[in-house]
C-alpha positions as CSV (number, residue, x, y, z in Angstrom):
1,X,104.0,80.6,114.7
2,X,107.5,80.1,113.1
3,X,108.6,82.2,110.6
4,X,111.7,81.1,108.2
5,X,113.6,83.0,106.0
6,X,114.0,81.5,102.3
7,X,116.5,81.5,100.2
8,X,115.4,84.8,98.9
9,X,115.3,86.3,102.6
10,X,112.1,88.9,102.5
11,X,110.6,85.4,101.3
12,X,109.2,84.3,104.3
13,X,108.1,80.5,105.0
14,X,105.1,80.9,107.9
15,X,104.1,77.6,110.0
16,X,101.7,78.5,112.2
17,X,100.9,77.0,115.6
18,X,97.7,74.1,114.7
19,X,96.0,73.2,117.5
20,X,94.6,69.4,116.3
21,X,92.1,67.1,118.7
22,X,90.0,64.1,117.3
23,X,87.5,66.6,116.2
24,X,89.6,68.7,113.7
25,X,92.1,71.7,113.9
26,X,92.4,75.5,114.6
27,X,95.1,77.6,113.7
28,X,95.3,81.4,112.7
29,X,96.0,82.3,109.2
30,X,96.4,86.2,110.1
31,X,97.1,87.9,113.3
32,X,97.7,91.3,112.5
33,X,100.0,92.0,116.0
34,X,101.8,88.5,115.5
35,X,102.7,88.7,112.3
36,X,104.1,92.4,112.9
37,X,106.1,91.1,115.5
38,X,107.2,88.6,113.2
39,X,108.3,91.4,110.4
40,X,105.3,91.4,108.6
41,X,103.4,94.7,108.8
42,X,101.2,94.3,105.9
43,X,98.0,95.6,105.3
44,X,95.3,93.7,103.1
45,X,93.1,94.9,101.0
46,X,92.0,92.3,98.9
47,X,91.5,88.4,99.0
48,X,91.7,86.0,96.7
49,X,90.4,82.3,96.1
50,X,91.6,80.1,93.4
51,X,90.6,76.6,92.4
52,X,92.9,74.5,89.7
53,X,93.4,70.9,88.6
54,X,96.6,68.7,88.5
55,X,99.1,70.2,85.7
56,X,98.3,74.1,86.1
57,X,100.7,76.7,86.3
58,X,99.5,79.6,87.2
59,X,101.9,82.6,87.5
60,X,104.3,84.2,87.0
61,X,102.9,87.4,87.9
62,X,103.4,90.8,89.5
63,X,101.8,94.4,88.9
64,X,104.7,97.0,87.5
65,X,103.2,100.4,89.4
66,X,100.4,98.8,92.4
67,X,103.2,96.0,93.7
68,X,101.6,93.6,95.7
69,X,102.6,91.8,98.8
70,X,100.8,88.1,99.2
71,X,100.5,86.1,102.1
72,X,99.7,83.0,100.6
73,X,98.7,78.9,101.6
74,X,96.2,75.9,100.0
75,X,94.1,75.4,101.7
76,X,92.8,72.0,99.3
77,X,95.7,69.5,97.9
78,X,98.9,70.4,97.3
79,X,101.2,73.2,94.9
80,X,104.5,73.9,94.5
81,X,104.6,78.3,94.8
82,X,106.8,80.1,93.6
83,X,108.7,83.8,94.3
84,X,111.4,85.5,92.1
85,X,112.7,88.5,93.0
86,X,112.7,91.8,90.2
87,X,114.6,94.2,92.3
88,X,117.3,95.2,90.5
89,X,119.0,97.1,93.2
90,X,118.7,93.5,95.4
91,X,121.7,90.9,95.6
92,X,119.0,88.4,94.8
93,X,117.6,90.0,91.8
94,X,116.5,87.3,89.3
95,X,116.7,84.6,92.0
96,X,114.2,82.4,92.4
97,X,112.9,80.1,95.3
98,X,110.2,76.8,95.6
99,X,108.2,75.2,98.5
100,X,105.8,73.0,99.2
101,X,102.2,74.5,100.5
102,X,99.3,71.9,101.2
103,X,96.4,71.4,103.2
104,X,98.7,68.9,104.8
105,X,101.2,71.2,106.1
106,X,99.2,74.1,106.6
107,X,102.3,76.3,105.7
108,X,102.0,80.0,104.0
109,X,104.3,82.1,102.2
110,X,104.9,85.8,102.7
111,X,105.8,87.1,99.2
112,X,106.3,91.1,99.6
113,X,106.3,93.4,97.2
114,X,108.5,93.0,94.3
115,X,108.5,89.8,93.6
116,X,107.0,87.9,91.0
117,X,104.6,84.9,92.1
118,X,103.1,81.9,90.6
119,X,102.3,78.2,91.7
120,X,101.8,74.6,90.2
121,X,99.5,72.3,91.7
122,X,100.3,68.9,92.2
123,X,97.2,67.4,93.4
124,X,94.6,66.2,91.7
125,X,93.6,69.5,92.3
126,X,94.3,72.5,95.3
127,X,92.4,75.5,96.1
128,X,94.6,78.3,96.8
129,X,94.2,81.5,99.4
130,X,95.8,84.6,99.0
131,X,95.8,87.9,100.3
132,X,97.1,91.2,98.5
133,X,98.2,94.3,100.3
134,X,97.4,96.1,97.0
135,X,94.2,95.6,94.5
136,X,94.6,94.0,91.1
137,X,95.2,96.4,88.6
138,X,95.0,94.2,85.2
139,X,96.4,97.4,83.2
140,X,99.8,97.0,85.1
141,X,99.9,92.9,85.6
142,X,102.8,91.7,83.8
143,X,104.0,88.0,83.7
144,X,107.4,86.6,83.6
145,X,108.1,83.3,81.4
146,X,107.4,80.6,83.8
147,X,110.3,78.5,82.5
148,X,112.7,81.1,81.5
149,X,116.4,79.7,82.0
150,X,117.6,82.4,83.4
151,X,115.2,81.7,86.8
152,X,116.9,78.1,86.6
153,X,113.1,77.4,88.1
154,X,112.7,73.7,89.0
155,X,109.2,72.7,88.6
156,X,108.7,69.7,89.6
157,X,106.7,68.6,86.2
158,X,105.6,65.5,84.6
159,X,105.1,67.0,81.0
160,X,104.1,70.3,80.0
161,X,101.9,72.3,82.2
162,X,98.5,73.6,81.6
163,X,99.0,77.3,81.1
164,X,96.7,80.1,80.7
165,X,97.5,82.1,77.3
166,X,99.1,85.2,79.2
167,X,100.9,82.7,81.0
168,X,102.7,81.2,78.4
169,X,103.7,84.5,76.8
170,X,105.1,85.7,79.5
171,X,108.3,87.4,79.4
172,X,112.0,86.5,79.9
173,X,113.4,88.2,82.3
174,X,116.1,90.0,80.1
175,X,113.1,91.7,78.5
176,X,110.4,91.8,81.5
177,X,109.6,95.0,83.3
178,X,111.1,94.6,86.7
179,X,111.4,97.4,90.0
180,X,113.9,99.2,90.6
């Protein structure tokens, strides 16, 4: 497994080893002692599966009290995912950073606690993995504006997105809730 610092440096970009013959592949998503060894000494307590067509933009989303680290990865088609970081003590706070996770590539994201998260799919559609290292807590889910100027976010869209209503009245981040 190689594990790659992002732009935003507790964002971690995970390629894991694949092991590919004629008759498919093997790899593993979560090894508790590797990825420990690799700086991630999360524990899970909740996992989540999300289907989504071409256009949607889930996101972006983070819980105010219950943060949530995600390791996340499609594991169907293709999305562009999304961290920014709400730490205002951070040198990164307000930063944002993008990559590429597909089916294809097989890579995962470690988004720690935090961080806001959200993804767009570019495939005709993706099915997206994730787990949490904290429950969902809907009273304490907030969502920042997905296209906020100030996250200088580059989606990479054709058009407007297909948004979910809390998603599209999400916050700035001058006004959101962030961590301290």
């Amino acid at each position: 497994m190689q594990v790659t610092p992002t732009s935003l440096p507790e964002v971690l970009l995970i390629e894991p080893r694949v092991f590919g013959d004629e008759r498919g592949f093997f790899y593993e998503s979560w090894n508790r002692r590797a990825f420990a060894a690799a700086g991630i000494a999360a524990e899970f307590v909740q996992d989540n599966h999300s289907r989504s067509r071409r256009g949607v933009l889930r996101g972006l989303h983070y819980q105010v009290e219950h943060a949530q680290g995600k390791l996340v990865r499609a594991v169907a088609g293709e999305v562009f995912d999304v961290a920014v970081d709400l730490r205002r003590s951070s040198p990164t706070f307000g930063k944002s950073m993008g990559c590429v996770l597909s089916a294809v590539n097989k890579h995962m994201l470690w988004v720690p606690p935090g961080f806001a998260h959200g993804f767009l799919v570019l495939s005709d559609d993706a099915e997206f993995l994730y787990k949490t290292t904290d429950y969902w807590y809907p009273e304490h889910e907030r969502t920042l504006l997905w296209n906020d100027p100030a996250l200088a976010i580059a989606w990479p869209l054709a058009g407007e997105p297909i948004l979910a209503a809390k998603d599209a009245a999400g916050k700035k981040l001058s006004v959101a809730d962030t961590y301290a």
